[in-house]
Wavefront OBJ file of the C-alpha trace (Angstrom):
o trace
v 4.321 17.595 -7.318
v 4.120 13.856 -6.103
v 2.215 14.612 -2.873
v 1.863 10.788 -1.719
v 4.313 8.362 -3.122
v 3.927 4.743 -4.257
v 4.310 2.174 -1.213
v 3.516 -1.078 -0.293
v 0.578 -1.035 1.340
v 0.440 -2.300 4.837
v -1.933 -5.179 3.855
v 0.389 -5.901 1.417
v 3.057 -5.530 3.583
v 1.296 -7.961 6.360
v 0.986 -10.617 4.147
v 4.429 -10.510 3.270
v 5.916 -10.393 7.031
v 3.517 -13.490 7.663
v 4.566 -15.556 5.272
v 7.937 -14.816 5.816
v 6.725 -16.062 9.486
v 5.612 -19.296 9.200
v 7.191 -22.438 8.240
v 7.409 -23.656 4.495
v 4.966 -26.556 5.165
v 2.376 -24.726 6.913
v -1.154 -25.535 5.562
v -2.241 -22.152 5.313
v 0.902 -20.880 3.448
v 0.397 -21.684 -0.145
v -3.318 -19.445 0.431
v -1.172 -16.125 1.485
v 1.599 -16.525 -1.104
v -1.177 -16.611 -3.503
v -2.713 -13.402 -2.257
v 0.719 -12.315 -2.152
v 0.856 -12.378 -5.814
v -1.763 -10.713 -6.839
v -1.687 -8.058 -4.542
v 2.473 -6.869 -5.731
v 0.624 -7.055 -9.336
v -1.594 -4.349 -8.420
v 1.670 -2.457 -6.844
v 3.329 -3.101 -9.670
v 0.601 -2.045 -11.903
v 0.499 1.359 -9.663
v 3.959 1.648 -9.835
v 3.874 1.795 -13.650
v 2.122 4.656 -13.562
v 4.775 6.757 -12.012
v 7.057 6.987 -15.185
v 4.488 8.051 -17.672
v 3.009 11.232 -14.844
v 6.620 12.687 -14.271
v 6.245 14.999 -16.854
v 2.694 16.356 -15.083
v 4.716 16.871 -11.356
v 4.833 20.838 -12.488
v 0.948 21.231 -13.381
v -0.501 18.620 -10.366
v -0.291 17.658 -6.879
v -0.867 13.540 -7.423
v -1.407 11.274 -4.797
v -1.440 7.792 -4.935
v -2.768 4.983 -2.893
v -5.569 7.269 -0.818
v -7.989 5.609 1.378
v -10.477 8.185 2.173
v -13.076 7.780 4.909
v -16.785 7.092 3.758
v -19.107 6.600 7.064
v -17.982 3.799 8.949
v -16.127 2.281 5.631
v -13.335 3.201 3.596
v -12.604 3.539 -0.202
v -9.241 3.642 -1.772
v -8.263 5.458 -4.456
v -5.505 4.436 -7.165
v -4.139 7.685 -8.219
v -6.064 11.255 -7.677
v -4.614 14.058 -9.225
v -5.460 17.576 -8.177
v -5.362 20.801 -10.199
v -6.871 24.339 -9.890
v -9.421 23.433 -12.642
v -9.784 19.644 -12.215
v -9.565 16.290 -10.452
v -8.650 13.622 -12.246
v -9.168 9.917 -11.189
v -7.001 6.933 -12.116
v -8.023 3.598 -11.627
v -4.889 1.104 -12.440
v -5.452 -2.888 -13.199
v -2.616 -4.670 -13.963
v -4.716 -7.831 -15.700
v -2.941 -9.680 -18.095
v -4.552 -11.641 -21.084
v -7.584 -10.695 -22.391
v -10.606 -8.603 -20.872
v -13.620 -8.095 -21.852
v -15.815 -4.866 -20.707
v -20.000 -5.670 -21.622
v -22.195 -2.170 -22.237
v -24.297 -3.433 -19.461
v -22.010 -2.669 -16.664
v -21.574 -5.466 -14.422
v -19.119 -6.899 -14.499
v -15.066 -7.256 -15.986
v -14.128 -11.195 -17.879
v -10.780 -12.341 -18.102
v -10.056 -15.075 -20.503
v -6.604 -16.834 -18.972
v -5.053 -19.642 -20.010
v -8.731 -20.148 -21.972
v -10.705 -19.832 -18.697
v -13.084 -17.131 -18.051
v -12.984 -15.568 -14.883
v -15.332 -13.081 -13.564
v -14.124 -9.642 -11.820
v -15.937 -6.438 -10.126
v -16.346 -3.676 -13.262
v -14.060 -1.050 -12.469
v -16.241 1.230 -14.148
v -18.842 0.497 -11.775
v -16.018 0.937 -9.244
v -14.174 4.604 -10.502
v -18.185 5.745 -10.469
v -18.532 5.179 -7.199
v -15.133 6.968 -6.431
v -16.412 9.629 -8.261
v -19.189 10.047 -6.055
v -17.533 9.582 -3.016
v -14.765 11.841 -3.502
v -17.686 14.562 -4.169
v -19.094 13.582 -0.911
v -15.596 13.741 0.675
v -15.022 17.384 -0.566
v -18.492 18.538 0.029
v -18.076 17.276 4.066
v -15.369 19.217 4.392
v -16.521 21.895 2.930
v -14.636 21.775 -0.274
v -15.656 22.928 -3.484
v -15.765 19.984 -6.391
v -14.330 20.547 -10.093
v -14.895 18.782 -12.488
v -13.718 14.953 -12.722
v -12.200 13.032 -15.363
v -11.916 9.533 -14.828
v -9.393 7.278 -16.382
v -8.995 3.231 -16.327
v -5.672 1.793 -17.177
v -4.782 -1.729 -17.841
v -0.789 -1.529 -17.796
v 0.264 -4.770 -18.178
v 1.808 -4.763 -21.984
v 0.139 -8.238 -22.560
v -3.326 -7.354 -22.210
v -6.087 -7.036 -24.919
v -8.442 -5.019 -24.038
v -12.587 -5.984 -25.957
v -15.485 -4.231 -25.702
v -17.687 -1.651 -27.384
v -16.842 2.244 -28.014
v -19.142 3.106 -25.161
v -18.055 0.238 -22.728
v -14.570 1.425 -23.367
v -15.103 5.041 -23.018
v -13.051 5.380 -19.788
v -10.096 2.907 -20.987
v -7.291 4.208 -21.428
v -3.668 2.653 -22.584
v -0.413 3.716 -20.684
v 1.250 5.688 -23.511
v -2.243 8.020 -24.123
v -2.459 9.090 -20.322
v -1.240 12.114 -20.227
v -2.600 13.047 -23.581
v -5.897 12.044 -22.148
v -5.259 14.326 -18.877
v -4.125 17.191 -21.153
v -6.864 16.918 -23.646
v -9.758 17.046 -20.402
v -7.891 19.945 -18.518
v -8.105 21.932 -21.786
v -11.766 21.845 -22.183
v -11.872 23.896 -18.813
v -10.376 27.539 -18.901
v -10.977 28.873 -15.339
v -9.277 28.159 -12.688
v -11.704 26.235 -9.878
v -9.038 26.710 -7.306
v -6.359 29.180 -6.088
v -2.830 27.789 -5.479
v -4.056 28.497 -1.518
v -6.967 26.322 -1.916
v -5.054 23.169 -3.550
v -2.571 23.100 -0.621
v -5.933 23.183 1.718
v -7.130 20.161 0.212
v -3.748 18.356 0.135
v -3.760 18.918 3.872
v -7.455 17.106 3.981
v -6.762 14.288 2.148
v -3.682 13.566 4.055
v -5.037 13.580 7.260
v -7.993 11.946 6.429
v -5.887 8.732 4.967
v -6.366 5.919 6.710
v -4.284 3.118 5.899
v -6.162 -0.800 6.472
v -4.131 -2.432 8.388
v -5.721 -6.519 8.535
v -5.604 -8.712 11.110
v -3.626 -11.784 9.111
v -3.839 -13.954 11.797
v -7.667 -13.637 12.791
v -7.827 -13.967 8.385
v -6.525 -17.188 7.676
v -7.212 -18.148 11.262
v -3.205 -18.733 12.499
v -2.534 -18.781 16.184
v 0.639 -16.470 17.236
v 2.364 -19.775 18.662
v 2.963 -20.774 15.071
v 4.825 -17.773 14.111
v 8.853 -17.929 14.021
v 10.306 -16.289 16.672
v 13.890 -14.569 15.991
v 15.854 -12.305 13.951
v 16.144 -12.999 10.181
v 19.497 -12.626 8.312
v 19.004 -10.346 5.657
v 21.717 -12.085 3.691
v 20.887 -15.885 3.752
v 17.257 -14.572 5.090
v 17.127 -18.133 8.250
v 16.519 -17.039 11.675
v 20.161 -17.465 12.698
v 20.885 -14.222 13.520
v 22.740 -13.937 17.183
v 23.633 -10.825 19.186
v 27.345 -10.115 19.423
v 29.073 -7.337 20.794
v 27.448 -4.238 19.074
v 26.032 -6.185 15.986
v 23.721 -9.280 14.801
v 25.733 -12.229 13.456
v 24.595 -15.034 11.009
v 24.993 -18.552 12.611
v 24.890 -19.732 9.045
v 26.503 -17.280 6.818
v 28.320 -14.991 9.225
v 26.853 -12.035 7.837
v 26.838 -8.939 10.204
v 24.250 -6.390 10.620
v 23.745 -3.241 13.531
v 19.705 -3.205 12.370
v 18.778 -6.719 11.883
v 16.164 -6.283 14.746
v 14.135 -3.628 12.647
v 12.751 -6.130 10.248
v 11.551 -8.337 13.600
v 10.246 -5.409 15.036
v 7.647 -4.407 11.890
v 7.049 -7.867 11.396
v 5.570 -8.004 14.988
v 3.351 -4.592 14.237
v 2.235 -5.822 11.130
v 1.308 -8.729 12.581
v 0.825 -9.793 16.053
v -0.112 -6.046 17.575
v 0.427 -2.547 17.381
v 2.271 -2.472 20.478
v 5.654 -3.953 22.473
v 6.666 -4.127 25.333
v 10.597 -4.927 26.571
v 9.936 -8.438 27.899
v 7.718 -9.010 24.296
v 10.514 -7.917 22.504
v 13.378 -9.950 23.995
v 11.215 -12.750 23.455
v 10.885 -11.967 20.073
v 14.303 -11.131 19.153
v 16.185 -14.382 21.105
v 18.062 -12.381 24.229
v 17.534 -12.137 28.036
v 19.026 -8.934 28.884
v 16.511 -6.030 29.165
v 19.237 -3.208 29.162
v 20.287 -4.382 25.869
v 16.439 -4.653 24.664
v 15.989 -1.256 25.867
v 18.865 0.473 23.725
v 17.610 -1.653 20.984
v 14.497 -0.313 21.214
v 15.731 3.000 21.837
v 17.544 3.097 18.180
v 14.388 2.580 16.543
v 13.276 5.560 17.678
v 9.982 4.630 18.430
v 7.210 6.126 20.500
v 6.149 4.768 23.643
v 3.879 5.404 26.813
v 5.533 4.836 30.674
v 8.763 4.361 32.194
v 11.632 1.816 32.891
v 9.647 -1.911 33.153
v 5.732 -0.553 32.880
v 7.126 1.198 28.970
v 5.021 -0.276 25.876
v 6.587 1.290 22.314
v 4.373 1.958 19.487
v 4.618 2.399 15.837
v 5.425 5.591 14.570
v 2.926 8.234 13.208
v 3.960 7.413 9.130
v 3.972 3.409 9.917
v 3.259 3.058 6.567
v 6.558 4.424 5.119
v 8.945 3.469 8.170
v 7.661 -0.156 7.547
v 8.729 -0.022 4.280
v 12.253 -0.374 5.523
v 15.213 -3.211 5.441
v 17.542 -4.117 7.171
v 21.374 -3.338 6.427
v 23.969 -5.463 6.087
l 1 2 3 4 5 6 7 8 9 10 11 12 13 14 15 16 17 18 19 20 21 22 23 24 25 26 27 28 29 30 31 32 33 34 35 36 37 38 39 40 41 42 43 44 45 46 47 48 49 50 51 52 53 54 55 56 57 58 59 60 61 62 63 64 65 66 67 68 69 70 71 72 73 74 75 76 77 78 79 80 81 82 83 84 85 86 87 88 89 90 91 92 93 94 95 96 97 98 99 100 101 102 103 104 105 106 107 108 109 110 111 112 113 114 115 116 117 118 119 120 121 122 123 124 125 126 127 128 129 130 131 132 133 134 135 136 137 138 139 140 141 142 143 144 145 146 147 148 149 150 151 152 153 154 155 156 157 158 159 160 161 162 163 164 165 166 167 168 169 170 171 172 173 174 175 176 177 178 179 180 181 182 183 184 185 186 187 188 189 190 191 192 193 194 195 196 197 198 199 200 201 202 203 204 205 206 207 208 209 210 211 212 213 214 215 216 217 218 219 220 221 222 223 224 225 226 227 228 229 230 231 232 233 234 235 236 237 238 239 240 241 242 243 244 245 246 247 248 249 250 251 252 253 254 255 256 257 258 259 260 261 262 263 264 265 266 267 268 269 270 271 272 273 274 275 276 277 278 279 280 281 282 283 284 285 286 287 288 289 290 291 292 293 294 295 296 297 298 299 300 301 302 303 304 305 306 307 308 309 310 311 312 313 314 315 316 317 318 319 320 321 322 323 324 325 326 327 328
């Protein structure tokens, strides 16, 4: 059973919303479109994974995308799947090109377009997951099975180099599962009782802690530069007008009943975790704070006080609602 789904993650998703934000020639742009890239590659390489675990849904409960507590820090987990005789640990890169894995465990070389680039080993990294999530457990008070841990490289144009040994924990796409079969059968008792796996699930959900950045403090971007207003979701400018019970394209004459949702994450993700009515009409290009409130009021959205003193928050799953679009 898929426990925790694939998502954007909400740094991901705040780098999106402020590029989307900011005008084409702002100086700072070309920097987050770049870090845009690379991180949907490691979606996408996370994503990949998906297809080639549906057949293990019946046998696991697999979460992806954790980010456990560790002290005052966080680590974050690619895939973890739990059974009652094993854990096993995934760690996804979605590198393309060559790679090269030394025995002496440093370090991870990419040879691109004929330049070598330098990259934390994630063998050095999935060890130190290891360890953690043993920590994790044991805090709770958690037993720990044993742990198999996996690397994949999914792009289908890498070329992976190294050793036996330095490739001991590589794994292709295709062999996963045969790898995750092959490790659960060296184990014959059951660590766990079905009672004790839905125990655990309950842990590591509550304990996930999604990062949420501060994008503007990062690439040092005052608020005033951000575009104000609601974005078509058709032609995608910042035409959109309210009409009588809908949004309405200056441009492109698209209509939409929602258009204010994307504005409304954008801000979260963003500026702050928190709006207020007067924020929001500001935000959204009206005056009327009636209409603001029953705009508000669709989303659905928790808040603290009443009438003009009311601030609305995100909701409790943020990181799925903000996954959302708006119709058209």
């Amino acid at each position: 059973m898929i426990i925790k789904t694939v998502t954007k993650s909400l740094d991901l998703l705040a780098h999106e919303a402020l590029a989307r934000r900011l005008p084409n020639n702002h100086p700072e742009k070309p920097k987050i479109e770049q870090k845009i890239l690379s991180m949907r590659s490691g979606y996408r390489g996370e994503k990949s994974l998906v297809y080639p675990l549906r057949n293990l849904t019946d046998k696991y409960l697999i979460f992806f995308g954790l980010r456990l507590p560790d002290g005052e820090y966080h680590f974050q987990i690619d895939s973890f799947l739990l059974s009652t005789k094993v854990i096993h640990l995934v760690e996804v890169k979605n590198h393309s090109e060559e790679i090269y894995l030394p025995d002496n465990f440093n370090q991870m070389i990419q040879t691109y377009k004929h330049t070598a680039r330098r990259y934390p080993d994630p063998r050095l990294q999935i060890l130190s997951h290891e360890e953690l999530i043993t920590n994790f457990l044991t805090q709770n008070k958690l037993a720990c099975p044993p742990i198999n841990k996996i690397i994949v490289f999914t792009n289908p144009n890498v070329i992976v180099k190294g050793s036996l040994q330095a490739l001991k924990m590589v794994c292709p796409p295709e062999e996963l599962t045969a790898r995750i079969d092959a490790f659960e059968e060296r184990f014959r008792t059951d660590f766990f009782q079905p009672r004790d796996l839905k125990k655990i699930s309950r842990k590591l959900l509550k304990a996930h802690s999604p990062h949420s950045p501060d994008v503007l403090n990062l690439f040092k971007i005052p608020p005033v530069h951000l575009i104000n207003g609601v974005r078509c979701p058709a032609c995608l400018s910042y035409a959109m007008c309210r009409g009588h019970g809908w949004w309405e394209c200056r441009f492109c004459g698209c209509k939409s009943k929602n258009a204010h949702l994307e504005t409304v994450i954008d801000y979260f993700l963003i500026v702050k975790p928190c709006i207020t009515n007067q924020e929001f009409r500001k935000l959204v290009g009206i005056s009327c704070p009636k209409l603001a409130t029953n705009l508000l009021a669709r989303l659905k959205l928790p808040f603290i006080g009443d009438k003009k003193g009311r601030t609305y928050y995100p909701p409790h799953d943020f990181e799925i609602w903000a996954q959302q679009e708006s119709e058209f």
